[in-house]
N, C-alpha and C positions, 0 to 999 in steps of 0.2 A: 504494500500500500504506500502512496505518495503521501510525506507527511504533511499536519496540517498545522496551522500555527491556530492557538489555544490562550483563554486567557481566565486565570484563575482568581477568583479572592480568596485569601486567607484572615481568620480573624482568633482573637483571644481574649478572653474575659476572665480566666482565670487560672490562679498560681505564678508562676512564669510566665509573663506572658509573653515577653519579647523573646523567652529563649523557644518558647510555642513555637512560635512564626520563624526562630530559624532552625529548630529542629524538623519545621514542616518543608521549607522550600529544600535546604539538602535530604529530605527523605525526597520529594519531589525529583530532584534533580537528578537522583540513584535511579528512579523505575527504567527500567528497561524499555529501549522507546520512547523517550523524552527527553527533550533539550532544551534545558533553561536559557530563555532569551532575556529576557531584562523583567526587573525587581522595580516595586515604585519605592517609594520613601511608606515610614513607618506615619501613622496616621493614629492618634486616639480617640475617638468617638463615642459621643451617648449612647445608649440601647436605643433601640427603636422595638415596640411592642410591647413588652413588659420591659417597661423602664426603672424597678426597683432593684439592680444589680449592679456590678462593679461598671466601669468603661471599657470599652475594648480597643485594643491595638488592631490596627489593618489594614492589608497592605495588598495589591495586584500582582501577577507575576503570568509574564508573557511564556509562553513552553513552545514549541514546536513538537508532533507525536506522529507516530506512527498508529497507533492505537484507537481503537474504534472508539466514539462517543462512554459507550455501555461498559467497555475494557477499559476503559478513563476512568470513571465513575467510582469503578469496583476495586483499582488499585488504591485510589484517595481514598475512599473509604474505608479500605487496609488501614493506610498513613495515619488517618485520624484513632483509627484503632489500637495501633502499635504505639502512640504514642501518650497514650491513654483516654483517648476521648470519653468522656461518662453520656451516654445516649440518656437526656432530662426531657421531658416536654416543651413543647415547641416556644423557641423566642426565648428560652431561659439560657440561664450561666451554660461556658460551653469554653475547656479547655484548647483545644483546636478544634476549627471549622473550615473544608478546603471545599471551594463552592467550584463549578464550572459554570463563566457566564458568558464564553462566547466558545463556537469549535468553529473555526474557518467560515462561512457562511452559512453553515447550519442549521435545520429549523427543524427540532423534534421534540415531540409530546408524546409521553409514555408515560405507563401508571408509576415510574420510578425516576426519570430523567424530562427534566424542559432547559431546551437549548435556543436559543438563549434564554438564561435563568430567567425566571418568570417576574419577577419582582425588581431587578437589576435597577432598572431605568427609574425604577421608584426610589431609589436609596443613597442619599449623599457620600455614608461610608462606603459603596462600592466603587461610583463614578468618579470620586476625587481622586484616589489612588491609581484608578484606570486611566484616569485623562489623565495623568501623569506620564504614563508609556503609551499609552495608544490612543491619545484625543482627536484623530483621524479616524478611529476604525468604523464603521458604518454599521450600525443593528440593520442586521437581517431582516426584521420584521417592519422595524418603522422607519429604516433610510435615511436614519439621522447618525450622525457621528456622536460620538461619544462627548465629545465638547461640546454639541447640541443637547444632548440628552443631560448632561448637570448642568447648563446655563437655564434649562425649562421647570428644572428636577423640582418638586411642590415640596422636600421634604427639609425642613428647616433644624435640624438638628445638629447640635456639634460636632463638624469635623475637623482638627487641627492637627498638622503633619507636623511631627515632633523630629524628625532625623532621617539621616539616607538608612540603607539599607546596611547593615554592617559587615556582611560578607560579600565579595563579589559571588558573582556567576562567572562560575570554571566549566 
C-alpha cells in the first residue's frame, strides 16, 4: 500500500502529563508502518464537556502510514493501553488519548472509526495545535483548511501553547 500522511491529536489530563505525550509520540513513532513527520508545540487546555477535572496538555502530530485506517486505530489503541490508559466514561480524566483526525482525504463512518474525527472542527484544543503543522490541510468533508476551521471554531475555551515539543522527530 502507498503510504498516506495522517494527523493525530494526543492529549493528557492526568499524572504525567507531559511525559504522557512523549511516551505517546515515540510509542507512535516505533509502530511499524509509520513515520513521524512533524510535532506541534505543547498546548494546555480546559476540558471541554465535563469540565470538573485537571487541564490537559495537547499537542498534533503529522505521521505518514502505510496502514489501513482500522490497522491505525487498533495499534493507538495498543499505545494508549501499554501505556496505561484507564478506559472512564466519556469526557472524563484520561491518562493518554491518541485520536485520528485526518487519514489523507478520507471519509469513513463505522460503528468504531469516523474519519475525519467527528467533533475535530468543533474543538479549539485540536485545531490550534493542528494549524500549527498543517493550517493548509483541507477537511475532506467541509473544504475548508484547517486555518479556516479554528478562525470559524464557536468553541471559546482555553487554549494556550506552553512550549515546543521536547524531542525531535528521528
Amino acid at each position: 500500500m502507498e503510504e498516506a500522511e495522517s494527523y493525530l491529536a494526543l492529549g493528557s489530563n492526568l499524572g504525567d502529563r507531559l511525559g504522557y505525550l512523549k511516551d505517546g509520540v515515540e510509542s507512535v513513532s516505533r509502530i511499524p508502518g509509520v513515520t513521524a513527520v512533524k510535532l506541534s508545540g505543547v498546548y494546555e487546555t480546559e476540558p471541554v464537556g465535563v469540565t470538573d477535572q485537571p487541564l490537559f496538555l495537547n499537542m498534533a502530530m503529522q505521521i505518514r502510514t502505510v496502514l489501513e485506517p482500522d490497522e491505525l486505530l487498533k495499534v493507538l489503541k495498543g499505545v494508549e493501553e501499554k501505556l496505561g490508559r484507564v478506559h472512564r466514561e466519556r469526557w472524563r480524566e484520561r491518562e493518554i488519548d491518541i485520536d485520528i483526525i485526518f487519514y489523507a482525504d478520507r471519509r469513513i463512518v463505522s460503528d468504531h472509526l469516523t474519519i475525519p474525527h467527528g467533533s475535530a472542527h468543533l474543538r479549539r484544543f485540536v485545531l490550534e495545535p493542528l494549524s500549527e503543522i498543517a493550517s493548509a490541510f483541507e477537511h475532506p468533508a467541509f473544504h475548508k483548511t484547517v486555518k479556516q476551521l479554528l478562525d470559524a471554531c464557536p468553541d471559546t475555551s482555553g487554549v494556550h501553547r506552553l512550549q515546543e515539543f521536547a524531542r525531535p522527530v528521528s
